[in-house]
C-alpha positions, 0 to 999 in steps of 0.5 A, a space after each residue: 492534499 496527497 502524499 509528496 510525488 515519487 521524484 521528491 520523495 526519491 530525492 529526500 530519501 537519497 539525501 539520508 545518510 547511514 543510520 548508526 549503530 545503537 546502545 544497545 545491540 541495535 542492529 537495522 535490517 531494512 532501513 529507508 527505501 522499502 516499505 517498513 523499517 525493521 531493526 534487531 534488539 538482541 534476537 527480536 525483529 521489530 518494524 516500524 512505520 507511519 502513515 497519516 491521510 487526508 479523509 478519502 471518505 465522508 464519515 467518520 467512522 470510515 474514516 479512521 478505520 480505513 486510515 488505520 488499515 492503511 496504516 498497518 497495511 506496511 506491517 502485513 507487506 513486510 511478514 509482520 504482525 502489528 502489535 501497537 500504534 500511537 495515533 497522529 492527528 491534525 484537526 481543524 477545530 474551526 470546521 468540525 467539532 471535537 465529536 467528529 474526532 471522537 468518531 475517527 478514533 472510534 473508528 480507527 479502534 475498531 480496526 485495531 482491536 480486529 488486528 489486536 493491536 493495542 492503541 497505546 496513544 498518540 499525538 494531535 494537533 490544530 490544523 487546517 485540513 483533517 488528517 489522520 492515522 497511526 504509526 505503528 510497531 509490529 514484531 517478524 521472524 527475522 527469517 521470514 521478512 518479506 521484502 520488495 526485491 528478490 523476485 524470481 526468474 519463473 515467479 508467478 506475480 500475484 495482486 491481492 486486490 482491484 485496483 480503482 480506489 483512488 480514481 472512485 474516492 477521487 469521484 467523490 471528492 469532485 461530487 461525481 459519486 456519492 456515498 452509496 456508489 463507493 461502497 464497493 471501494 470502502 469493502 476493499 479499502 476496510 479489508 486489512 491485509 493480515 489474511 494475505 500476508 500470512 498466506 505469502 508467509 505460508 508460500 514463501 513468497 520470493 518478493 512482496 509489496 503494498 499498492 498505495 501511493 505509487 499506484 501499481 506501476 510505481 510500486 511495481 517498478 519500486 520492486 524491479 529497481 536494480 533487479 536483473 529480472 522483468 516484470 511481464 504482466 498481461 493488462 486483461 488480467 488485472 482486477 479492476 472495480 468496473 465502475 473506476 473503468 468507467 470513471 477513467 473513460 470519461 477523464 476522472 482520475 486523481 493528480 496523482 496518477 499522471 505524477 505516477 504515470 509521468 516519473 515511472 514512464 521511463 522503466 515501463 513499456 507499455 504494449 501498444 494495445 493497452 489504452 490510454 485509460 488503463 495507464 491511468 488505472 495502474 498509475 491510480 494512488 491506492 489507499 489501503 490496497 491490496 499485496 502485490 507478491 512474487 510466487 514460486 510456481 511450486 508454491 502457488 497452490 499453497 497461496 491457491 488454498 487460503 481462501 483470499 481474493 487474489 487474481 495471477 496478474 503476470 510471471 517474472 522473466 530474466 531482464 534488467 528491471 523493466 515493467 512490460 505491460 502487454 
């Protein structure tokens, strides 16, 4: 099962209309659209999300940690710091026995006492199909909230993380891989994004977004949407797992990126010299991926010196909003 594609979704999420004004100087700041909500209580900036998933792994332990790295990872996109969550599940109790969810909340714990957020509680239910997660409240100066539009004309575009997850965890489902091949995915997808967030934080990050579902390209895109400004990224750059090279060489890669691929196609131009492997690769649904950032060039050495995993992927130029992939 995976998440409703990015046509339905734009559907629905135009279908809503405005959010009213609440009691009790309730004021929205960024509401549907990007990838948290965050609202003002008085002088207090809060964010909000939800996110849930289907097992990408087999443990589960693995499981309900990357489930709930994912489920922050929103927090982290937007400048916040999670504080607490209550946790969603949908359990098949005729396939697997309760000590299985045992182990996906243990897991899930493990992570949130990591990013000291406290687990205040949640919500189950019987299904057909496993899933799990968190929806999750975090607090952000309401000064400093980062959002997917405000790129630059000069920025320097910066992912924090290999793209590939979906394409290898894809692998493992169809018996491709096993446990011990993915485990350079499972680093990346365990890896919380709080560490990058600050240093986007620390230099001023112009524009920030996290690669998940859409893919590259698909959140890519979602951050040039009414921009006056192109992204020009160069393809050789691009961190990628070299074993999800080889997978989407030989035709492995989820549904998901020809759905990415196909909505997308109409505000990207690829180079004639990108193959036909590497689209599916920047169109390959992430769970748990990295921070894909816009960067003053004054304040890259800023971003240089935190110490985290990011490769310079590309620069922003004067446009109208289009993904230029060389």
């Amino acid at each position: 099962m995976s998440k409703l594609g990015p046509a339905d979704l734009e559907d629905l999420i135009g279908s809503l209309g405005g959010n009213p004004e609440g009691g009790l100087r309730v004021k929205v700041v960024v509401g549907p659209g990007d990838d948290a909500g965050v609202y003002l209580i008085g002088d207090t900036a809060f964010v909000e999300t939800v996110d849930f998933i289907t097992p990408p792994v087999n443990d589960p332990y693995t499981f309900g940690a990357v489930s709930a790295c994912n489920s922050l990872s929103d927090v982290y996109s937007m400048g916040g710091t999670p504080i607490t969550a209550l946790a969603v599940a949908a359990f098949p109790l005729c396939d697997y026995k309760t000590d299985v969810l045992k182990e996906v909340l243990r897991g899930a714990q493990s992570v949130l006492n990591t990013a000291g957020v406290a687990l205040l509680g949640g919500h189950s239910l019987e299904d057909t199909e496993l899933k799990f997660g968190l929806s999750v409240t975090g607090t952000v100066n309401k000064d400093k909230i980062l959002l997917k539009s405000g790129a630059k004309e000069g920025d320097v575009i910066v992912l924090t993380k290999p793209l590939g997850i979906g394409i290898i965890t894809t692998a493992l489902k169809r018996r491709v891989l096993n446990d011990t091949q993915i485990e350079e995915a499972v680093k990346w997808m365990l890896t919380l994004n709080a560490a990058a967030s600050t240093a986007a934080l620390n230099a001023n990050a112009t524009s920030c977004t996290d690669v998940t579902g859409f893919g590259f390209i698909g959140h890519a895109c979602n951050m040039l949407k009414g921009a006056s400004v192109d992204f020009v990224i160069d393809s050789a750059n691009m961190p990628v797992m070299d074993i999800a090279v080889a997978l989407a060489k030989e035709g492995v890669f989820p549904g998901g990126a020809v759905k990415n691929l196909n909505f997308f196609s109409n505000r990207v131009q690829f180079s004639a010299t990108v193959p036909e492997h590497l689209k599916y690769i920047l169109s390959d649904p992430q769970t748990s991926g990295g921070l894909l950032l816009t960067i003053g060039k004054d304040n890259i050495s800023t971003f240089e010196h935190s110490g985290i995993f990011y490769k310079t992927i590309g620069y922003v130029t004067k446009g109208s909003g289009i993904l230029k992939i060389n």
